[in-house]
N, C-alpha and C positions, 0 to 999 in steps of 0.2 A: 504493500500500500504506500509505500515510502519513492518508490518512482518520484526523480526531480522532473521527469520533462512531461509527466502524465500523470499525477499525484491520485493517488485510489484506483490505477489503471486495471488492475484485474477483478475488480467490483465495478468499473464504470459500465455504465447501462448503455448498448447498443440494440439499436429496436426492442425495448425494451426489455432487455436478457444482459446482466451482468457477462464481463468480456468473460471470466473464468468457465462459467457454465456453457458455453459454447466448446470448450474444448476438453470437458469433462463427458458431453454430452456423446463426444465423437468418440473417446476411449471407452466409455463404459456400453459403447457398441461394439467391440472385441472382444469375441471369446477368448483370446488368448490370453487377456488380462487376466492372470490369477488377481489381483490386489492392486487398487488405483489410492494411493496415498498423494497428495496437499501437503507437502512440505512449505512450510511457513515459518515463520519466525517468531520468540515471544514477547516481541515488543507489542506491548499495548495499540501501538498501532493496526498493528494485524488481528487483533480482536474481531474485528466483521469478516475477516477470510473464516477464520475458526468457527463462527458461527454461522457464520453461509454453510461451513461443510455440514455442520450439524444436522441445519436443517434438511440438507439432501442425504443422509444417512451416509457420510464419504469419511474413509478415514482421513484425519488431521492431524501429522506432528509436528511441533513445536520447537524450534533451536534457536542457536545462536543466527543472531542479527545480519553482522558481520562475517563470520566464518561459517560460508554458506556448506564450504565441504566438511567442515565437522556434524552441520546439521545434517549432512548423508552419510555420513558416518554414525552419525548415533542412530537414524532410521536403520542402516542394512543392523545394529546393533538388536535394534529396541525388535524389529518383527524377524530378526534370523532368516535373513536371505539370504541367497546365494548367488545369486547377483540382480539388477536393476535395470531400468531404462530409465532415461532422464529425459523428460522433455518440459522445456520450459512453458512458465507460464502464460510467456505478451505471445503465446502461435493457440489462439482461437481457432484457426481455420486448419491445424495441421489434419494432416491426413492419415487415419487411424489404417492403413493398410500397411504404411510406411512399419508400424508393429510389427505384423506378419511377418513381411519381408526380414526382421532386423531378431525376430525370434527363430527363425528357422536359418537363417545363418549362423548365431549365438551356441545351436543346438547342433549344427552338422561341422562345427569348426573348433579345433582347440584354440580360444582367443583370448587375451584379457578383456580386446573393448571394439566392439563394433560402433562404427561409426558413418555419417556421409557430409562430414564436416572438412574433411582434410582436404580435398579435391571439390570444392563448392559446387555441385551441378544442379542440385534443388533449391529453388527459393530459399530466402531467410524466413523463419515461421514451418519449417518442416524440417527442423534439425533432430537427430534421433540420436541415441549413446546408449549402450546397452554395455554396463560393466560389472566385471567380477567382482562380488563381494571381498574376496580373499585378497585380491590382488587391490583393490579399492583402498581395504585397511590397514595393509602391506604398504603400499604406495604412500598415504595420508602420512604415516611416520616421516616420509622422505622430504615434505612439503619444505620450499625456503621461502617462498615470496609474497609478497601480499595477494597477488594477482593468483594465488595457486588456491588460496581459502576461496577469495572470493569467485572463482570460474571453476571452480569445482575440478575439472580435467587438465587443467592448463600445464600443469608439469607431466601427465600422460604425452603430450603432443613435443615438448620438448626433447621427453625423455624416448622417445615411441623406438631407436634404434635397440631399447633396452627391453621394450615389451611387444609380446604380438596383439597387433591393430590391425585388424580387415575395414576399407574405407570402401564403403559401393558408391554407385555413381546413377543417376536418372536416366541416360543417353541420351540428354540433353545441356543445353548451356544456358540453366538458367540463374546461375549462381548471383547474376547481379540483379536478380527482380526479389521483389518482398512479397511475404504475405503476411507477415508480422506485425507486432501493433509495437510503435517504439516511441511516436509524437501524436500530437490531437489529427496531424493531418493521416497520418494512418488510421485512427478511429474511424476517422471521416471515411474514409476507404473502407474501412471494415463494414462501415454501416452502407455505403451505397451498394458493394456486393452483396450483402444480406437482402438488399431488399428487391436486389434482379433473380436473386432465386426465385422458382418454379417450384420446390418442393423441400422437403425436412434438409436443411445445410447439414445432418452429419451423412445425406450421401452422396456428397460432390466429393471429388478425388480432387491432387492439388493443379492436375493439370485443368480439368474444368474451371477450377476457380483461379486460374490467372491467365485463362483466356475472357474470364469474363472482366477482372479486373483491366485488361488490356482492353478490351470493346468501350470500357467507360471512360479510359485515358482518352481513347482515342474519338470515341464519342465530344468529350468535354474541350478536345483540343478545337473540333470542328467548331463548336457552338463559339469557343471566345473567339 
């Protein structure tokens, strides 16, 4: 809730649907989801994440503020996993197949961290991480930098000659288009995709929804 450039941004209301519940809506449409946890922070601020989860029956925990990677560290702790996927919260619109895909290589590959971040060929807002508990809490010991708490992965990516990283790729180059919410003027976007859908948004895939995002750039470009 502490976002500088969008303050309340994962409780902000888009057609009237909090951004968070948009991308809860599209996970908990995967079977493969054993367990959808809301990692959150225990600043009082985040008091209305905690309670949004409440009231949709989602689990919610709780950590430090700051050191975002200890708060997954105490998650893979508190519910004994064995490993995770990470996906942020400002990607409303990401696309729950992108799972699939990132569980069945997880499962057919000896990895520490599957990923499609290294080689950017999906939009921003369809970032996935799918990493080893063991090697998570292994790793965490090793942490030196500020930037390594707060990104969670960031010293995996440094250190990647040291561990095994599978990086898949779209077959596409879309690495510099967004579908993520980061400023008001992405809200914006968010909300005028929302409101060209034709049917339930968690069953558009990410290429449908930046073809249509591009129909309204280019819509918007004609009209000025």
């Amino acid at each position: 809730m502490s976002s500088q450039r969008v303050p309340g941004k994962v409780l902000h209301k888009v057609s009237g649907k909090p951004i968070l519940q948009y991308l809860l809506e599209r996970l908990k449409r995967r079977h493969s989801v054993a367990l959808l946890i809301v990692a959150t922070s225990d600043d009082p601020s985040d008091d209305p994440i905690a309670e949004f989860c409440a009231r949709r029956n989602t689990d919610c925990y709780r950590g430090s503020l700051e050191d975002v990677a200890g708060r997954f560290r105490d998650v893979v702790v508190h519910y004994n996993l064995d490993w995770f996927i990470r996906i942020n919260g400002d990607s409303p619109l990401f696309d729950p197949e992108l799972v699939q895909k990132v569980v069945e290589i997880y499962n057919r590959n000896d990895v520490d961290l599957v990923t499609n971040t290294i080689v950017r060929s999906y939009p921003r807002g369809q970032s996935i991480e799918a990493v080893s508990s063991s090697c998570f809490l292994k790793t965490y010991s090793k942490f030196e930098l500020p930037e390594d708490y707060e990104h969670v992965t960031r010293y995996f990516y440094r250190h990647a000659g040291d561990l095994k990283i599978w990086n898949f790729e779209s077959g596409e180059d879309c690495g510099d288009e967004s579908l993520a919410v980061d400023t008001l003027e992405d809200v914006e976007s968010l909300e005028a995709i929302v409101e060209a859908m034709g049917r339930p948004q968690w069953t558009y895939g990410w290429e449908e929804l930046l073809e249509i995002k591009r129909k309204l750039s280019a819509k918007a470009e004609v009209d000025g």
